[in-house]
N, CA and C atoms as an extended XYZ file, in Angstrom:
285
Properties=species:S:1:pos:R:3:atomname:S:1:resname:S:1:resid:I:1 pbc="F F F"
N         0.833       -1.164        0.000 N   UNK     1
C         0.000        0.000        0.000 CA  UNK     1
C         0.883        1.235        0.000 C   UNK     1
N         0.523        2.023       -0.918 N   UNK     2
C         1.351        3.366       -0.605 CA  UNK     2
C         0.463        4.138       -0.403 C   UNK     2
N         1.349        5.408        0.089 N   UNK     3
C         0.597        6.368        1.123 CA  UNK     3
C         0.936        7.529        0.344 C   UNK     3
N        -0.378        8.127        0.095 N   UNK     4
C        -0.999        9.192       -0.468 CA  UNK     4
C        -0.195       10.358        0.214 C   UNK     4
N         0.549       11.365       -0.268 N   UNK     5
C         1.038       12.789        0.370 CA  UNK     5
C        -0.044       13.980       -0.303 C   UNK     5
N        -0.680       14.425        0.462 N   UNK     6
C        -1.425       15.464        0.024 CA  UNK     6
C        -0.531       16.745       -0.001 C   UNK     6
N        -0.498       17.940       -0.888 N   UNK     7
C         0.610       18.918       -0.888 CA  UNK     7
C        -0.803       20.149       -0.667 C   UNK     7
N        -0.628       21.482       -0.200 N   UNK     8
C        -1.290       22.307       -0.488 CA  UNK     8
C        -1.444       23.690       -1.755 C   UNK     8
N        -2.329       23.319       -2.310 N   UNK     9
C        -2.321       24.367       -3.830 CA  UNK     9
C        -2.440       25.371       -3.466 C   UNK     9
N        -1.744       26.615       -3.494 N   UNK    10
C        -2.552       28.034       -2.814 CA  UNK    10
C        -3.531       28.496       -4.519 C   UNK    10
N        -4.482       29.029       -4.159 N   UNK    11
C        -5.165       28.948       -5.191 CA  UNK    11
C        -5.736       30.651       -5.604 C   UNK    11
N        -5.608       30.863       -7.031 N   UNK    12
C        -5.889       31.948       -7.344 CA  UNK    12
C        -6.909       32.833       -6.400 C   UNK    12
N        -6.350       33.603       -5.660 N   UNK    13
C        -7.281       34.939       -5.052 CA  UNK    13
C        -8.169       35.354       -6.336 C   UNK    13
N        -9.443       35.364       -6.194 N   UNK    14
C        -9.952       35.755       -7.153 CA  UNK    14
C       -10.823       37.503       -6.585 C   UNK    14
N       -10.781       37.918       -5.693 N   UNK    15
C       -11.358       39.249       -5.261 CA  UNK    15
C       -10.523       39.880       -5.558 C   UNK    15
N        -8.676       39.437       -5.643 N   UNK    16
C        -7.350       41.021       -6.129 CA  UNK    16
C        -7.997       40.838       -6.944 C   UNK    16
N        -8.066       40.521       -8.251 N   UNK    17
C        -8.369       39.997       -9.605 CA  UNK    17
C        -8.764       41.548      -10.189 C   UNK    17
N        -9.795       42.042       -9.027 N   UNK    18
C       -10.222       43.163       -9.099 CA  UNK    18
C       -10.241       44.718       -8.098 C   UNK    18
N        -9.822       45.396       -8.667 N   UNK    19
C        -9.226       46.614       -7.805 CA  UNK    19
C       -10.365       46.804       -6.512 C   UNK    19
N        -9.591       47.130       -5.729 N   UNK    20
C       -10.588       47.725       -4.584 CA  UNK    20
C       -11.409       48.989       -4.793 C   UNK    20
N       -10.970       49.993       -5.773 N   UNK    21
C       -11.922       51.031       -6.158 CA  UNK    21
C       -13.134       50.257       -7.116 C   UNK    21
N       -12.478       49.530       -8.257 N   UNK    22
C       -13.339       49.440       -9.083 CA  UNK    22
C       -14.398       48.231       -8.293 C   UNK    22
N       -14.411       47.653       -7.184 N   UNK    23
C       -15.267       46.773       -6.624 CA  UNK    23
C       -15.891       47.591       -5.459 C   UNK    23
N       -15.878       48.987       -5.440 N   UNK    24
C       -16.381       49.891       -4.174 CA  UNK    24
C       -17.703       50.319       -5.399 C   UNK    24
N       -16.630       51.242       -6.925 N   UNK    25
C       -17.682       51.338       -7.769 CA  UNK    25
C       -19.019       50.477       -8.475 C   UNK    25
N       -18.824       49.695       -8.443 N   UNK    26
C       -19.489       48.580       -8.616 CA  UNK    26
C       -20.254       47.977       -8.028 C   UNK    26
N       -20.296       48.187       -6.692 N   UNK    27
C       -20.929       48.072       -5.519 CA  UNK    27
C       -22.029       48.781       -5.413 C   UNK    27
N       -21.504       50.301       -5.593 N   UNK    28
C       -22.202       51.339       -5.325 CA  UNK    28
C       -23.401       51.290       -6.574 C   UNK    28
N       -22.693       51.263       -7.795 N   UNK    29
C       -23.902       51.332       -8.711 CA  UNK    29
C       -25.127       50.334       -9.021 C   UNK    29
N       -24.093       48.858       -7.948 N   UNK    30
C       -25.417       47.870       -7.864 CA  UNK    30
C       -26.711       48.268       -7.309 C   UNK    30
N       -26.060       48.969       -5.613 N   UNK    31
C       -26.865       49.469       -4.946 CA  UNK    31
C       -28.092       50.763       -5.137 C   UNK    31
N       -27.426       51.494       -6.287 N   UNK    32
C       -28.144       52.730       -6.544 CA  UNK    32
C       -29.258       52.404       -7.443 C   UNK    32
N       -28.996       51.220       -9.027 N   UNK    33
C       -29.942       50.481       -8.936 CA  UNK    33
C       -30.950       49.679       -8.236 C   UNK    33
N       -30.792       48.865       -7.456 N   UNK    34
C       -31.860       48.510       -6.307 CA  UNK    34
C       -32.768       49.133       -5.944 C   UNK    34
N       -32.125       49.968       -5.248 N   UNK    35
C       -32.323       51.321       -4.592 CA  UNK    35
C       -33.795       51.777       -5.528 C   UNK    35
N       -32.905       52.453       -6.690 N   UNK    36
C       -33.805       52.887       -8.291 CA  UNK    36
C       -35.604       52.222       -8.125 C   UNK    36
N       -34.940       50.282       -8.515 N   UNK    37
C       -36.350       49.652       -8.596 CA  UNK    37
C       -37.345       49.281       -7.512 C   UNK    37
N       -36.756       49.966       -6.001 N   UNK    38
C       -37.352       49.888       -5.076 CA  UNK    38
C       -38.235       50.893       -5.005 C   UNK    38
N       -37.641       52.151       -5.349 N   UNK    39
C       -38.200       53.547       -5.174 CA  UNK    39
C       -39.501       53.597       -6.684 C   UNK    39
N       -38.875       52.533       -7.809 N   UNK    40
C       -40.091       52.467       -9.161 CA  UNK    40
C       -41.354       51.590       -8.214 C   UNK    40
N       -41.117       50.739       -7.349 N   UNK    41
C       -42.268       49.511       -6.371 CA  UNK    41
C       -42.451       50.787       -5.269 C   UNK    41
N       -42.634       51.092       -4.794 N   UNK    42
C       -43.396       52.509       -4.241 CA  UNK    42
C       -44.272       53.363       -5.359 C   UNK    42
N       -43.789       53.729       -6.226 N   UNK    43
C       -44.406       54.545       -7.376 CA  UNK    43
C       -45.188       53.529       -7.508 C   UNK    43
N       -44.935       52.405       -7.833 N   UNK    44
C       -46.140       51.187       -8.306 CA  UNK    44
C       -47.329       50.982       -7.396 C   UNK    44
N       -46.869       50.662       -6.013 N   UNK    45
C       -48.028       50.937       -4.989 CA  UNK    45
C       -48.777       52.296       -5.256 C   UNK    45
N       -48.175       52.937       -4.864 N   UNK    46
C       -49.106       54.130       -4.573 CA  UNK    46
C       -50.071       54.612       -5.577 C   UNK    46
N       -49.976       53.819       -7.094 N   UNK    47
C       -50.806       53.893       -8.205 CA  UNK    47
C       -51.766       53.089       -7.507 C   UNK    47
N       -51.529       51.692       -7.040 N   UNK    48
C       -52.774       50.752       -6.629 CA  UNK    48
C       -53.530       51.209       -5.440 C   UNK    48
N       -53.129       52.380       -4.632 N   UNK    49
C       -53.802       52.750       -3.728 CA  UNK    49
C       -54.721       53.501       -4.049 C   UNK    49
N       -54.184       54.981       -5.436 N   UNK    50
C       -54.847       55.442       -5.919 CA  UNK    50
C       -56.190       54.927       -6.292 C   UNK    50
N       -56.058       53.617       -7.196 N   UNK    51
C       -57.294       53.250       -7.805 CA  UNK    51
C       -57.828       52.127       -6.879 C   UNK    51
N       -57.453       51.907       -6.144 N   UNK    52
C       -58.386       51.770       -5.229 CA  UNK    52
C       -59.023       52.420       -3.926 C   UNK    52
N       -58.427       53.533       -3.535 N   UNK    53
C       -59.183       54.991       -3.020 CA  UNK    53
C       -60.210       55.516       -4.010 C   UNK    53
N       -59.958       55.481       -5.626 N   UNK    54
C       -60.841       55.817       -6.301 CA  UNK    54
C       -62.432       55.297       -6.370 C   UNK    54
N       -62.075       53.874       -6.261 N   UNK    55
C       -63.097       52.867       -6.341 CA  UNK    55
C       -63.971       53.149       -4.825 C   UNK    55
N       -63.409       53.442       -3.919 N   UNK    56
C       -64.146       53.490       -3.028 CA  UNK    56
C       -64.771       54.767       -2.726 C   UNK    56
N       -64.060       56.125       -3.125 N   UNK    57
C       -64.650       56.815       -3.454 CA  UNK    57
C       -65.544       57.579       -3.919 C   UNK    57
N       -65.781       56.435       -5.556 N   UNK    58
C       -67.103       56.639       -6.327 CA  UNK    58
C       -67.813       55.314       -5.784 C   UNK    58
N       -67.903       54.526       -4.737 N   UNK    59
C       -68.458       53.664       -4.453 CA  UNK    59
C       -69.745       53.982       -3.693 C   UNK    59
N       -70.370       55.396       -3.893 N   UNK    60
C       -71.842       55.287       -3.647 CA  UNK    60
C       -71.909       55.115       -2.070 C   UNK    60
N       -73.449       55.262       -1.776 N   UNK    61
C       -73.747       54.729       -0.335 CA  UNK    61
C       -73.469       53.523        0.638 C   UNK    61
N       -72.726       52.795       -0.234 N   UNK    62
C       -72.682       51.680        0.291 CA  UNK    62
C       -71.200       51.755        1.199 C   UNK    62
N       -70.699       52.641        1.167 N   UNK    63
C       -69.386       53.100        2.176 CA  UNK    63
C       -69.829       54.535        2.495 C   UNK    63
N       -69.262       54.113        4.048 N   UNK    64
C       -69.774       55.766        5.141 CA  UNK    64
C       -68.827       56.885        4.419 C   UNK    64
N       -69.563       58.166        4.659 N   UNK    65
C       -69.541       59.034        3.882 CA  UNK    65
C       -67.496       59.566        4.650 C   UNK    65
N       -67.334       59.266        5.798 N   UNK    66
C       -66.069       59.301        6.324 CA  UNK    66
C       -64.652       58.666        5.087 C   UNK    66
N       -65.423       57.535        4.969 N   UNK    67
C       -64.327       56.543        4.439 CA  UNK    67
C       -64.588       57.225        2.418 C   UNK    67
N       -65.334       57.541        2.404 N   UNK    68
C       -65.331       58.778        1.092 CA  UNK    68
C       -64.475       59.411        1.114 C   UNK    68
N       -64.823       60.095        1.982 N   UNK    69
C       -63.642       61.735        2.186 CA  UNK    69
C       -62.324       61.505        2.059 C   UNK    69
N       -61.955       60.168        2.864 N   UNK    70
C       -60.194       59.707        3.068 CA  UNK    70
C       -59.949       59.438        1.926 C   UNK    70
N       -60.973       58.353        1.142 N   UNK    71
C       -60.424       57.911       -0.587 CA  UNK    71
C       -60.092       59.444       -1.348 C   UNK    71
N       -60.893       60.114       -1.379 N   UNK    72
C       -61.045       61.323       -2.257 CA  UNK    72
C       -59.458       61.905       -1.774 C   UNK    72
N       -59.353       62.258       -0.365 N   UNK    73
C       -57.793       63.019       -0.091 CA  UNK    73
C       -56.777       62.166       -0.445 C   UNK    73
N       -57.413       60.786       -0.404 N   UNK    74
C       -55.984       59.871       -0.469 CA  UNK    74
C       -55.253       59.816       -2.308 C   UNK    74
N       -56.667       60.078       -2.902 N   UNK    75
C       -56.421       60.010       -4.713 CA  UNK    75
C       -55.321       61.199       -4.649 C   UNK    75
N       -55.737       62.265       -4.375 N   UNK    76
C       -55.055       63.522       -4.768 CA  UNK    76
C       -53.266       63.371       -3.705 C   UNK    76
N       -53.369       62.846       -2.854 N   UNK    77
C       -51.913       62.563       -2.066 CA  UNK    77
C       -51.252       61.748       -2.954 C   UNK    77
N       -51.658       60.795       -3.261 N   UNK    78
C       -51.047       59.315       -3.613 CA  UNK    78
C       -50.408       59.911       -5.312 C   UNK    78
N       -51.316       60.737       -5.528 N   UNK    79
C       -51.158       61.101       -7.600 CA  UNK    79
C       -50.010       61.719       -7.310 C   UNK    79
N       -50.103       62.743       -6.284 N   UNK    80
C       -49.303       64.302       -6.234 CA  UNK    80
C       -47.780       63.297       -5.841 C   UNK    80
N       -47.919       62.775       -5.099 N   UNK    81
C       -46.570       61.158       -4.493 CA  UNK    81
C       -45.827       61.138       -5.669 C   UNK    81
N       -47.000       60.523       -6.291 N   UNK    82
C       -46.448       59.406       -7.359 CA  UNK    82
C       -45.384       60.485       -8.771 C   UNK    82
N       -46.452       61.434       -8.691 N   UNK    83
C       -45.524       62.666      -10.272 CA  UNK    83
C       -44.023       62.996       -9.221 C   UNK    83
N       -44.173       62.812       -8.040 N   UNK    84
C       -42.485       63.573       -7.040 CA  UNK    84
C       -41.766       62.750       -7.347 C   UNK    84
N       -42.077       61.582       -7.158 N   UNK    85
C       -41.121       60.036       -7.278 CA  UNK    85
C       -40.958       60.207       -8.289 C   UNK    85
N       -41.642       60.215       -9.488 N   UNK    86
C       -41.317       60.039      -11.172 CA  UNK    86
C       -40.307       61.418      -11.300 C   UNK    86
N       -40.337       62.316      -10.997 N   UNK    87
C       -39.525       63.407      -10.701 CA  UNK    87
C       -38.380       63.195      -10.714 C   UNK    87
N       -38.357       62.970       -9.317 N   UNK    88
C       -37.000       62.646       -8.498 CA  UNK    88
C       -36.247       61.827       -9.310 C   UNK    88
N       -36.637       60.477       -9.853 N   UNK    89
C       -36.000       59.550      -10.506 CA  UNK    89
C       -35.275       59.840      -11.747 C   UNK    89
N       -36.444       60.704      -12.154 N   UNK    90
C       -35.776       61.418      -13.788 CA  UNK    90
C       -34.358       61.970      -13.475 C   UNK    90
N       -35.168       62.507      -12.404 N   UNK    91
C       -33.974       63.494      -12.628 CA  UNK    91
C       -32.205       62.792      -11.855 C   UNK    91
N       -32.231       61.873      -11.055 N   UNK    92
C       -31.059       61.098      -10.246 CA  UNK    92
C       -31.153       59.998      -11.686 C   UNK    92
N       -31.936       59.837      -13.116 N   UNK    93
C       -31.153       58.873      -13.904 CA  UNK    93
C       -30.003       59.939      -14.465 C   UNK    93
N       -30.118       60.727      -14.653 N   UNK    94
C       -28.550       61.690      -15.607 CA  UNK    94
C       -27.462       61.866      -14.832 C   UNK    94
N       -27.051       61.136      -13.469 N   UNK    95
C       -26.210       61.253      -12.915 CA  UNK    95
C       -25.409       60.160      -13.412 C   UNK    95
């Protein structure tokens, strides 16, 4: 029987591979994307709140005239939201 010598390989570092700036940059712009399609899923809600504040809004007698009033303020909050966010975004894509 012979006996196996195991040796140790040191094995390509693969994180030098890549600069520490260019993996800070890279980082960062992952994050600012995210960031981006998190802040587009807010804009997305606050459309579905809209139309459904709307719905309850024009929903007649069959909802107290209270829970009217909130849909009606909530349409005009949620719209006025939603054009700031679309705003904001426009304007942080040209960076």
């Amino acid at each position: 029987m012979t006996v196996a010598t195991l040796s140790i390989v040191p094995q390509a570092n693969t994180e030098s591979a890549e600069s520490l700036s260019a993996r800070v940059k890279r980082l960062q712009t992952e994050a600012s994307d995210i960031a981006r399609e998190h802040v587009m899923a807010l804009e997305e809600a606050l459309a579905g709140v809209s139309q459904l504040a709307a719905e309850i809004a024009d929903g007649g007698e069959a909802y107290p005239v209270g829970a009217r009033q909130i849909a009606r303020q909530l349409i005009a909050d949620t719209d006025s939201r939603a054009q700031t966010l679309s705003v904001i975004l426009s304007r942080s894509a040209g960076r």
